[in-house]
DOZADREN-623383 format. One record per residue (C-alpha): residue in one letter; y, x, z. Coordinates in steps of 0.001 Angstrom, whole numbers, padded with zeros to 6 digits, always signed. Each point is the difference from the previous one (the first is absolute). Layout:
% residues N
aYXZ/...
This chain:
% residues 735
x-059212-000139-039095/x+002456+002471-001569/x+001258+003243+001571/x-000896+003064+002051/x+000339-000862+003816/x+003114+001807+001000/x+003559-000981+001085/x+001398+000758-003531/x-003099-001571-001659/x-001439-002604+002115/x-003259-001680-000969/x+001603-003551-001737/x-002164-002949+000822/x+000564-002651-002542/x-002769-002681+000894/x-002640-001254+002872/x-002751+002522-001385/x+002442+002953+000383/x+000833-001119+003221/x-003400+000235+001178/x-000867+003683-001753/x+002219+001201+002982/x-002947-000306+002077/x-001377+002859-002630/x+002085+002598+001230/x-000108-000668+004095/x-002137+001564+001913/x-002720+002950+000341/x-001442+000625-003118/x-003555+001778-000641/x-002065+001882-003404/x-003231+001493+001043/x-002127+002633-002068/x-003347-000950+001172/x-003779-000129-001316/x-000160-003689+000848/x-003364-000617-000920/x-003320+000812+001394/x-000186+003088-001497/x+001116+003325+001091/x+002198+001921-002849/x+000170-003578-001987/x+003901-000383+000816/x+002003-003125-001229/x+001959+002478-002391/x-001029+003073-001310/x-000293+003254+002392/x-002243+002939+000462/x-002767+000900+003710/x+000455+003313+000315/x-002649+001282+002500/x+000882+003218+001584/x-002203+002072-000591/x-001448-000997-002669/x-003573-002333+001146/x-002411+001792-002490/x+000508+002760+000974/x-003361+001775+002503/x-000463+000760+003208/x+002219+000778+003049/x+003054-001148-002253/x-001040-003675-000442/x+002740-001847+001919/x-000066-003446-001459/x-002629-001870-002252/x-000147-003499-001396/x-002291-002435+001399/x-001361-003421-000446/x-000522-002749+002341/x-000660-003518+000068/x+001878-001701+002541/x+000830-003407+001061/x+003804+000873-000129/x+000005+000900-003574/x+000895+003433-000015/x-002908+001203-002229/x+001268+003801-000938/x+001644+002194+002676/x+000500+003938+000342/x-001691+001518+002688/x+001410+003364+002025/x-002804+002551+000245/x+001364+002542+001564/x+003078+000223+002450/x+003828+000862-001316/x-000800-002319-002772/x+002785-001524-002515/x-000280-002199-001969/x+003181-001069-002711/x+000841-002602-002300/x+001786+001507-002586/x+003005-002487-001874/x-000350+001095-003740/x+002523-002184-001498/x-000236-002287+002774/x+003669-000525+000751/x+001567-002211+002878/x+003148-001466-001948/x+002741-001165+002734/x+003400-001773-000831/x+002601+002699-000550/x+001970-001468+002959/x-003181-000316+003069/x+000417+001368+003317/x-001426+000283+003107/x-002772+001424-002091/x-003524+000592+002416/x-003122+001357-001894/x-003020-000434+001879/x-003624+001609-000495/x-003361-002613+000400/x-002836+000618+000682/x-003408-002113+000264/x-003043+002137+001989/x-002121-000012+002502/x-002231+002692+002083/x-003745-000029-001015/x-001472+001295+002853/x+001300-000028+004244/x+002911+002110+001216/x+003162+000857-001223/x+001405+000400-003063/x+003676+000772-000633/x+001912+000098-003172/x+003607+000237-001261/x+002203-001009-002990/x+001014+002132-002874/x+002465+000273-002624/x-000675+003187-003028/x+003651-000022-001736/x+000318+002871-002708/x-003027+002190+001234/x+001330-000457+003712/x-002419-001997+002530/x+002134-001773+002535/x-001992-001088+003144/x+001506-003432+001011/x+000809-001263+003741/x-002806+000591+002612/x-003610+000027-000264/x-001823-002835+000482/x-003234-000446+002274/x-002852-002966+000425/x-003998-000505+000881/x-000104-002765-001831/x-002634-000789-002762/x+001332-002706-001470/x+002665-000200-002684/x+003891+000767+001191/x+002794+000248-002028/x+002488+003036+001330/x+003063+000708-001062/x+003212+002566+000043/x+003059-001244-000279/x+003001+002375-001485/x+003910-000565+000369/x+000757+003252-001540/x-001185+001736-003345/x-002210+002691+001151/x+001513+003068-002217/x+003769-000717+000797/x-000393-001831+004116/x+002340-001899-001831/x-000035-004442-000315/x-001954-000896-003361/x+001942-000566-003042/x-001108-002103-002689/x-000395+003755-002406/x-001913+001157+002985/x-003013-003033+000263/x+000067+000372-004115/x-001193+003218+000400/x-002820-000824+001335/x-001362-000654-003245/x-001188+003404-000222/x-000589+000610+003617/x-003327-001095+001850/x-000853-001463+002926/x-002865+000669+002468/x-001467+000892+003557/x-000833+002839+001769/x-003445-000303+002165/x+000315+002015+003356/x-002614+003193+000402/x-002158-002138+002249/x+000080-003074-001855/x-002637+000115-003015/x-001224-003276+000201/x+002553-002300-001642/x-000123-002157-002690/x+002713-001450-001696/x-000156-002804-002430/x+003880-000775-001056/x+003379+002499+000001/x+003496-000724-001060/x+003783-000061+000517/x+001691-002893+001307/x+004080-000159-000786/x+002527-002495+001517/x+003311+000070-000533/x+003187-002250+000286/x+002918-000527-002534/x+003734-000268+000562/x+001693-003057+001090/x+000903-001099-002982/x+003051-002085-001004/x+000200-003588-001467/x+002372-002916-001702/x-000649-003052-001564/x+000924-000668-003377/x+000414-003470-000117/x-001099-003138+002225/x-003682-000179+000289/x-001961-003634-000140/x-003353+001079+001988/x-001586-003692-000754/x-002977+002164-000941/x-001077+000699+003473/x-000841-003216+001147/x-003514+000730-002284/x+000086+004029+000770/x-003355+001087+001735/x-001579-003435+000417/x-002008-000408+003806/x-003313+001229-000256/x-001593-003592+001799/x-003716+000606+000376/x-000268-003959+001567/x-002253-000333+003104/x-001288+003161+001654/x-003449+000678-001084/x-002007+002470+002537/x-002207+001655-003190/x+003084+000140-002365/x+002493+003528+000410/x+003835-000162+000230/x+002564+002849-000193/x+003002+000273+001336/x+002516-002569-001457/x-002719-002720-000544/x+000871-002991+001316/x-002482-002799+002488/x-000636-002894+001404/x-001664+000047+003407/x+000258-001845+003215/x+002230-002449-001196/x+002705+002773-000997/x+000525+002144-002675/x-000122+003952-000007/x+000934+002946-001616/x-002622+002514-000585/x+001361+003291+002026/x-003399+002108+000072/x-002264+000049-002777/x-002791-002358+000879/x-003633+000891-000943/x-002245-002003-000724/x-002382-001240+002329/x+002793+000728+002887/x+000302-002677+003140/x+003577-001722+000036/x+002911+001963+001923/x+003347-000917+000296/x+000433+004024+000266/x-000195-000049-003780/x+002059-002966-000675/x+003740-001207+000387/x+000794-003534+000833/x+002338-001007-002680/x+001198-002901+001673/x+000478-002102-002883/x-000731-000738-003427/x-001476+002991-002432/x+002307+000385-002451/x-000214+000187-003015/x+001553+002845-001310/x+001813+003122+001903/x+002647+000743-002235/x+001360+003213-000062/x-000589+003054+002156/x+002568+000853+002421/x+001982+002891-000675/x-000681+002898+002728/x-003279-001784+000827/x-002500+002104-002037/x-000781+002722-000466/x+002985+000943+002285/x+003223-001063+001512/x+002966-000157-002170/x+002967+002827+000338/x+002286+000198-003138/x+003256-001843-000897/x+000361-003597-001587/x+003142-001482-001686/x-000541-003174-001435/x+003593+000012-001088/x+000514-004009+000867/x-002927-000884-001749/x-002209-002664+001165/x-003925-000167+000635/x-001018-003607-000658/x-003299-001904+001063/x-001921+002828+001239/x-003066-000515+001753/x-002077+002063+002639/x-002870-001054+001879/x-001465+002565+002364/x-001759-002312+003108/x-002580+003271+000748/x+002455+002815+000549/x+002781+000715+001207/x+003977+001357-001646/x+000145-003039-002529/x+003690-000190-001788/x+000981+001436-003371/x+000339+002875+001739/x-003118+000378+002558/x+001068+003020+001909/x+003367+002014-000196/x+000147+003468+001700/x+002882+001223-001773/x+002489-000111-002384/x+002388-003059-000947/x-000385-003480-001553/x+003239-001857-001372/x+001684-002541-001692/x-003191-002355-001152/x-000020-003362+000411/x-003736-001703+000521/x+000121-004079-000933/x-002900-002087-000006/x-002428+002036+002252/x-003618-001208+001358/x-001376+003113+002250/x-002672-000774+002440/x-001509+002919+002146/x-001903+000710+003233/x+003206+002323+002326/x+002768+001682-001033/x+001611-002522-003299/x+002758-000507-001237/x+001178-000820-003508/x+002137+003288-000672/x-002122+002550+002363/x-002879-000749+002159/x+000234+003235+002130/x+003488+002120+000140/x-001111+002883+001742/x+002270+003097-000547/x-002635+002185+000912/x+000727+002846-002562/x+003594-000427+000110/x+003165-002038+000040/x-000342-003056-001933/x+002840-002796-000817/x-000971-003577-001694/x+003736-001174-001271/x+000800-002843-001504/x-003091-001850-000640/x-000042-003727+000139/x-003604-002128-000019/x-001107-003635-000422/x-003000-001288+000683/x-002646-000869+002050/x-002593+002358+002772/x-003222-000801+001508/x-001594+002153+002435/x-003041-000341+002930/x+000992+002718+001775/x+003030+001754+000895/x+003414+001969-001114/x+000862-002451-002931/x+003135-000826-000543/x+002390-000763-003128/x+001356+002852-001973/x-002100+002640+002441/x-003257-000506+002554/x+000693+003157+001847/x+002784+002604+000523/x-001145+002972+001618/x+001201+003433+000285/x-002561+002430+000051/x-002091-003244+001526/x-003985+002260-000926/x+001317+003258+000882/x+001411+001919+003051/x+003227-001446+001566/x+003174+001605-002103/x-001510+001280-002856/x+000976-002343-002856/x+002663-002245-001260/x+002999-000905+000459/x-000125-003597-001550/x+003333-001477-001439/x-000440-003956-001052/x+003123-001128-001340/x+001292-003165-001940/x-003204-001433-000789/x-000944-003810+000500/x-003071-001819+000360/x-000079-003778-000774/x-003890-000793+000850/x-002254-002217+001682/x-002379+002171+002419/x-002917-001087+001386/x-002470+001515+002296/x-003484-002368+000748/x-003209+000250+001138/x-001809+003049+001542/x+003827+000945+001724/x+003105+000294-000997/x+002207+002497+001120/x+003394+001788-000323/x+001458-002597-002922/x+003845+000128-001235/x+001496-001283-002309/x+001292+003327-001101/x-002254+001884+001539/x-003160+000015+002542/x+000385+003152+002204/x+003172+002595-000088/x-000920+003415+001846/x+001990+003241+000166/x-002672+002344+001194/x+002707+002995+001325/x+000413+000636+003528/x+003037+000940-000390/x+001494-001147-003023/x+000586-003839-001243/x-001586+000947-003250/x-000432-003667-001536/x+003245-001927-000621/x-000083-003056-002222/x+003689-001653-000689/x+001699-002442-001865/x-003284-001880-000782/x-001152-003766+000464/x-002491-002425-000644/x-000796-003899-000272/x-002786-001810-000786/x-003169-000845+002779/x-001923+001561+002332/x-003017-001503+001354/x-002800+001675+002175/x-000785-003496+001677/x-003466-000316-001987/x-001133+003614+001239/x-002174+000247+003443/x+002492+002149+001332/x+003416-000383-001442/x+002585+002017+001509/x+003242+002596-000307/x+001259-002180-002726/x+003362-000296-001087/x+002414-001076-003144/x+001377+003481-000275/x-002829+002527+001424/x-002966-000959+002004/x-000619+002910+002581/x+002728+003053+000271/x-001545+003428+001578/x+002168+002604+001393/x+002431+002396-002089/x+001235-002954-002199/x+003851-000951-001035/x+000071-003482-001779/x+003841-000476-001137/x+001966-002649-001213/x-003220-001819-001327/x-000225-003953+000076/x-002707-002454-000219/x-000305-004046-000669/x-003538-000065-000343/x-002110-002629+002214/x-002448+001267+002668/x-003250-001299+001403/x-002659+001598+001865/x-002099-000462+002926/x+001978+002547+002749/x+002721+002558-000477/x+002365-001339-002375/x+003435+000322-000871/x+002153-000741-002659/x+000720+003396-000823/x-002604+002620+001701/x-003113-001865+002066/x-000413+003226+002502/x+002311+003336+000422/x-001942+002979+001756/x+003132+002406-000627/x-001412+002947+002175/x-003359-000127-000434/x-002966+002584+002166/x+002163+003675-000382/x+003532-000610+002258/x+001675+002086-002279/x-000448-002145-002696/x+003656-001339-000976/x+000346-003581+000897/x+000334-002677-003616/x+002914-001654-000640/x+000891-003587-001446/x+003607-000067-000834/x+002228-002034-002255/x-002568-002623-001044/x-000551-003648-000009/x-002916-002858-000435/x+000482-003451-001001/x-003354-001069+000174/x-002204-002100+001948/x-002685+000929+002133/x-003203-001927+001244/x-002432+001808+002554/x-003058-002330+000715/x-000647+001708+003223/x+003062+002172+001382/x+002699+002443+000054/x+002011-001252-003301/x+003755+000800-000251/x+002662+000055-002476/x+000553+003796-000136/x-002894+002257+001338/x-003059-001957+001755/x-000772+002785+002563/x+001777+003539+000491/x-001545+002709+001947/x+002407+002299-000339/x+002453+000558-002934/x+003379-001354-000474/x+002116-002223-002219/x+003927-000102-000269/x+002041-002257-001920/x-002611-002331-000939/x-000353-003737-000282/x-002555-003245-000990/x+000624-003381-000624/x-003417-001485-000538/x-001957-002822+001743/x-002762+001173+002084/x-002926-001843+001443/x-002450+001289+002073/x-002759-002097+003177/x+000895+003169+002223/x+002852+003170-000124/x+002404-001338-002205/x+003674+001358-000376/x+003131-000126-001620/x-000015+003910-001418/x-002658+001757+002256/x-002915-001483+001928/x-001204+003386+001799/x+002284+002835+000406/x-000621+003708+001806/x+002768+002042-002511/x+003806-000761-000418/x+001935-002642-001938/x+003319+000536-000310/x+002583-002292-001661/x-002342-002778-001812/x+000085-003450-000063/x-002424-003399-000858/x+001339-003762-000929/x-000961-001509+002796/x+000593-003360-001872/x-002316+000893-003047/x-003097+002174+001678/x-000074-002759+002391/x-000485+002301+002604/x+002641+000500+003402/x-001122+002845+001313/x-001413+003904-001332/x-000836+002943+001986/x+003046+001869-001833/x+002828-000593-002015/x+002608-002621+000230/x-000162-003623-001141/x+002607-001560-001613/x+000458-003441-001825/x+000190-000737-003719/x+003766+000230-000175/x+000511+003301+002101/x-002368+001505-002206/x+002040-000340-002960/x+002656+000824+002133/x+001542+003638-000936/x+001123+000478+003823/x-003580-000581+001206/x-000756+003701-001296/x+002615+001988+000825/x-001655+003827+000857/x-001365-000833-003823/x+001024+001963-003099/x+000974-003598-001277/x+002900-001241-002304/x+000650-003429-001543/x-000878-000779-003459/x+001387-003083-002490/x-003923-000066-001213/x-001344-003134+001128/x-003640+001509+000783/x-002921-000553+002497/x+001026-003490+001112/x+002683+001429+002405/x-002256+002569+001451/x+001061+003868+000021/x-001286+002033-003053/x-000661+003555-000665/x+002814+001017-002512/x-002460+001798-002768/x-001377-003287-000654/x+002972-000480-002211/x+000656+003069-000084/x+002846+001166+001778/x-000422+003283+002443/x+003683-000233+002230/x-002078-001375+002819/x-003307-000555+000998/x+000310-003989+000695/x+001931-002345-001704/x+000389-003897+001015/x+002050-002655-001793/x+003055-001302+000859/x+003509+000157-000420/x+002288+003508+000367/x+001537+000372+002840/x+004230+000341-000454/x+000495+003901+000334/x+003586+001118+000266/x+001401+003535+000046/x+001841+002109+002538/x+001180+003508+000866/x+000034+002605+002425/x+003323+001270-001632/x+000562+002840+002406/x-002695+000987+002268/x+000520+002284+002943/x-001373+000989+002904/x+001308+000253+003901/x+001967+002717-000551/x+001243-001314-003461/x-001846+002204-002462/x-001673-001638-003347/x-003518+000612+000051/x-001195+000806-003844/x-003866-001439-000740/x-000212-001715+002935/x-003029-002616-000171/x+001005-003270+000656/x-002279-003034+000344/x+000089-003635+000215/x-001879-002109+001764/x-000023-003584+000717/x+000575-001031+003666/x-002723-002790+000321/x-003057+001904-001721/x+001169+003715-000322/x-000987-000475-003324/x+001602+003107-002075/x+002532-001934-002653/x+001846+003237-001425/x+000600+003741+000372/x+002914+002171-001313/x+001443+003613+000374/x+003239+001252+000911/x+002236+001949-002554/x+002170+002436+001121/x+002681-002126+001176/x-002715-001991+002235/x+000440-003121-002193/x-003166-001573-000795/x-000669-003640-001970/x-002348-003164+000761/x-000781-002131-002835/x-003195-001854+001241/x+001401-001198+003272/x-001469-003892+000429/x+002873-002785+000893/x-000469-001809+003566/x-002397+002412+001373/x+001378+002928+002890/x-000700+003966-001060/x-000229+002610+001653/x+000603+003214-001079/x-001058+003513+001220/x+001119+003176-001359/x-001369+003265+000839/x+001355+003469-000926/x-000030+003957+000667/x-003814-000148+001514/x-000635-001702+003119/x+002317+001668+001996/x+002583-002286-001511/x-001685-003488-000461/x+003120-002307-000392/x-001159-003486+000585/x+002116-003294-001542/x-000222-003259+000304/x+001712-002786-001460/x-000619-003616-000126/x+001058-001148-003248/x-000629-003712-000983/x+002791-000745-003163/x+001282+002094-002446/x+001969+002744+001820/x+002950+001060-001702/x+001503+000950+003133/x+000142-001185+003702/x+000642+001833+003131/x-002591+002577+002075/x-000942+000371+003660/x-002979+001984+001276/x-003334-001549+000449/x-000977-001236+003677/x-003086+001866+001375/x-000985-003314+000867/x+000289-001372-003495/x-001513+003537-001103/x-003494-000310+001940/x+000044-003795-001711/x-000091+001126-003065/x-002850+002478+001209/x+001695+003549-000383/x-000494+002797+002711/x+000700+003342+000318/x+002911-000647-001965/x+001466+003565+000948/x+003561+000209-000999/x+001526-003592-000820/x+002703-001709-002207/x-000239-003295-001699/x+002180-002957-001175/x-000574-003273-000247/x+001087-001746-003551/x+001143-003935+000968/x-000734-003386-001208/
């Protein structure tokens, strides 16, 4: 790895190794300056005790003195107050704490280890001596007991300044000292171990890849630690792996030996131990990743993660922040307990707005729990913290081709693309993912609970907008299923919350529910809407099945299911129409649709960036329509003026589709170029503010180079479904 971290000089990752030092710079990061053995004064590096005043010393004016003990908890030396108003220091003499030149978030903390040696109360606080100057440090600190205890004082701010630490500032330490001040009624203390703690952060850093990256190696990273059958005298630590009970665990508490058998300390793998765990997640330890990654179109190839004891399992683990785009991930075997997926296991926008933008990933997920889905387990603004305060999340152009499955123990939340979308905000709809799709399978059939699954996104939580995203993945779970989301809470427990949307999006796929409630859109909606939507897949259910919606409390508007290919008649929402009216351009008309000579998704309508055009939102294949042109050539109004700018729109009669809209020049002439042959228009035209809303219509239904005018009808004006008209003049072009 190559580089300094920043925008101008990101860190360059050239191979799988590299990738997997980013895990190096995430998270809190700790140095101590400690006397971590048994003896007081014996510190790990060099330093100076200082005892104030000095312990030799006769008389009234002995403070402190050294001590031994033997004790069963291996503190054999300690210094003893004498008297009260006792300090004690530990002097750094070339003992500095060396920090990256870029940390923050710097906290320095004092330890330490005593106890009281005889009943009552002893109370003692933290010090810092910088440059001659003793700083007492937070609040004094009081116990009765007479065992061991290890206090502490935390500080945000460098004492001498009351300013945040700098790196310059903890460095000076080195010739500083640390210590405690006993309280005037507190002689009888005894301390056996005193030092600074400091924790600190670094930027989020910046990152590219060089080149595509072949991470073969993982599949024998970090083999499985398999200890075989559980043996009641042996001891395990966390990670080992069991056999017991006709299952096999994951050790999750260390396990002593001599200890009874608890499932307490164990996970239930639910399958096979395997054999090696690959590579770490990104974001998963020591803390959640929050920089920026470009991986320039490169691709990741064959990567493998196994993770079955812990949640966040992906390449990335857990995102809070920053942005992830254009890598590709091809090949991938991840396997985790909740929250996987093969790109990021947990998108969580907790620290701030995060975007994942064109990513694509192949490959295959296991899970025995829940949030798993394709290219993400979980979106969630904000999901661990208080409602509002993170994200927004922006998933764009990204594509997951994967087979998901979720078995055993549960199985919840699966998708295709991903397992559980949340926006967090009450107020805002702070997660939008657009222009997105996925294929592959999605099976939660083998788990003992198995539901919210669908191709697209298995369970959608309020403050959500999923746009123009598609899905032909096939669907199978137990209950809840749908070929694009299996369950849509859009307002979720705070009424303010704003309601999720589904708009512009279609699903292909088929969908199996082996109890009930499968359909070919969304299996059950509690509230939440969709517009514009569609699904074409068969779907197969014993109880609750429907064409696009088997259980609906929100709003569909203007979506549709084959009733021929889903098998199903009926849907509580949306309209069904047969094979050929679905490929049928007039069987959408309040869509932002146009007709395309691309010969794509057998017939079906299409989103137009999946070949890349942006005119419209939908296109569907067929042949143009004949368009001819005509012209107002000499607008006026009642009292014969020419209205300059005026807005005019056309419309067609049977859908009120808009086909065209012009302005006026100054001589009120105005030009139609897009006008379809055989089809009436009507036109409206509106000028000078609503006081003078000029309404026209014309039926036009051949080229009109001419033909003679008469005013409208009311009658045929209320057909056409115009009211309030106001002041009216129209002509009527002939056949």
């Amino acid at each position: 790895m190559t580089g300094s971290g920043t925008a101008l000089d990101p860190y360059i990752i050239y191979d799988v190794d590299d990738l997997q030092a980013i895990n190096d710079h995430l998270g809190t990061r700790t140095i101590y300056s400690r006397p971590w053995d048994d003896n007081f004064g014996e510190a790990e590096q060099t330093g100076t005790w200082t005892v104030y005043p000095n312990p030799d010393e006769q008389g009234d004016d002995v403070f402190w003195s050294k001590v031994d003990e033997a004790s069963s908890d291996g503190d054999t030396t300690y210094i003893q107050a004498q008297s009260h108003g006792a300090i004690c220091l530990l002097s750094f003499d070339a003992l500095p704490l060396v920090l990256p030149t870029d940390a923050e978030n710097i906290v320095v903390t004092i330890y330490v280890n005593n106890r009281n040696t005889a009943s009552g109360t002893s109370s003692m606080q933290g010090m810092l001596k910088i440059s001659g100057t003793e700083y007492l440090v937070g609040s004094s600190q009081s116990r009765t007991t007479q065992t061991y205890f290890l206090s502490s004082w935390a500080m945000n701010n460098y004492p001498p300044t009351g300013l945040p630490w700098t790196v310059l500032d903890v460095f000076s330490l080195a010739t500083s000292g640390v210590g405690v001040k006993v309280s005037d009624a507190s002689p009888n203390v005894r301390i056996t171990q005193l030092y600074l703690r400091v924790t600190y952060t670094l930027p989020s850093y910046y990152y590219e890849l060089a080149n595509d990256i072949d991470a073969s190696a993982t599949a024998t990273w970090n083999p499985a630690s398999n200890r075989g059958a559980w043996q009641p005298l042996t001891s395990y630590l966390v990670g080992d792996y069991v056999s017991q009970d006709g299952s096999n665990w994951w050790c999750r508490t260390a396990h002593t030996s001599g200890a009874t058998w608890s499932s307490l300390n164990w996970y239930n793998i639910y399958g096979d131990i395997p054999e090696y765990e690959g590579l770490v997640p990104l974001g998963s330890s020591p803390g959640a990743f929050d920089g920026h990654f470009d991986g320039n179109s490169h691709a990741i190839t064959n990567l493998h993660i196994v993770k079955v004891g812990r949640p966040y399992t992906g390449l990335w683990g857990r995102v809070v922040d920053g942005t992830i785009q254009n890598v590709s991930v091809e090949g991938a075997f991840v396997r985790g307990r909740e929250f996987v997926g093969i790109l990021v296991g947990m998108l969580q926008g907790e620290a701030g707005p995060v975007a994942v933008t064109n990513c694509s990933v192949e490959g295959e997920v296991q899970a025995t729990r829940g949030y798993i889905g394709g290219l993400i387990g979980s979106v969630a603004c904000d999901y661990f913290t208080e409602w509002g305060q993170g994200g927004p999340i922006q998933v764009s152009r990204c594509h997951a081709s994967v087979n998901v499955a979720a078995s055993n123990w549960s199985g919840w939340d699966v998708g295709g693309f991903v397992g559980f979308v949340d926006g967090g905000a009450t107020v805002l709809l702070a997660t939008h993912i657009t222009d997105c799709s996925s294929d592959g399978t999605v099976s939660a059939v083998d788990a003992t609970a198995g539901y919210h699954a669908g191709g697209f996104a298995g369970h959608i939580d309020p403050g959500v907008v999923i746009d123009s995203c598609s899905t032909t993945a096939s669907v199978s779970a137990i209950e809840q299923v749908g070929g694009f989301a299996g369950y849509l809470d859009g307002e979720g427990w705070d009424e303010a919350q704003v309601i999720s949307q589904i708009t512009n999006s279609y699903t292909r796929g088929s969908v199996t529910a082996t109890t009930s409630l499968a359909s070919g859109f969304v299996g059950r909606i509690i509230t939440g809407s969709t517009d514009a939507c569609y699904s074409t897949g068969a779907v197969t259910a014993p109880a609750d099945a429907a064409g696009f919606c088997a259980e609906n409390a929100g709003t569909i508007t203007n979506s549709f299911w084959d009733t021929e290919t889903s098998g199903q008649a009926t849907s509580d929402g949306g309209t069904g129409k047969t094979t050929a009216e679905m490929k049928e351009i007039l069987t959408f008309p309040t869509w932002d649709i146009a007709i395309t000579p691309t010969d794509r998704n057998d017939g079906y309508p299409f989103l137009s960036w999946e070949i890349g055009e942006s005119e419209t939102i939908w296109l569907i294949y067929g042949a143009e329509e004949d368009k001819y042109t005509w012209d107002f050539p000499d607008l006026q109004d009642y009292k014969g003026r020419h209205p300059k700018n005026a807005r005019i729109t056309a419309y067609r009669a049977d859908t009120n589709a808009v086909v065209e809209e012009q302005y006026t020049d100054h001589h009120g002439s105005a030009r139609f170029t897009q006008l379809p042959k055989g089809v009436d228009i009507v036109f409206h035209a509106i000028w000078g503010g609503a006081s003078q809303n000029e309404w026209f219509f014309l039926r036009v239904n051949q080229i009109a180079d001419g033909g003679t005018g008469s005013s409208t009808a009311a009658g045929a004006r209320e057909a056409l479904g115009i009211s309030n008209a106001g002041l009216i003049w129209g002509i009527v072009l002939g056949d």
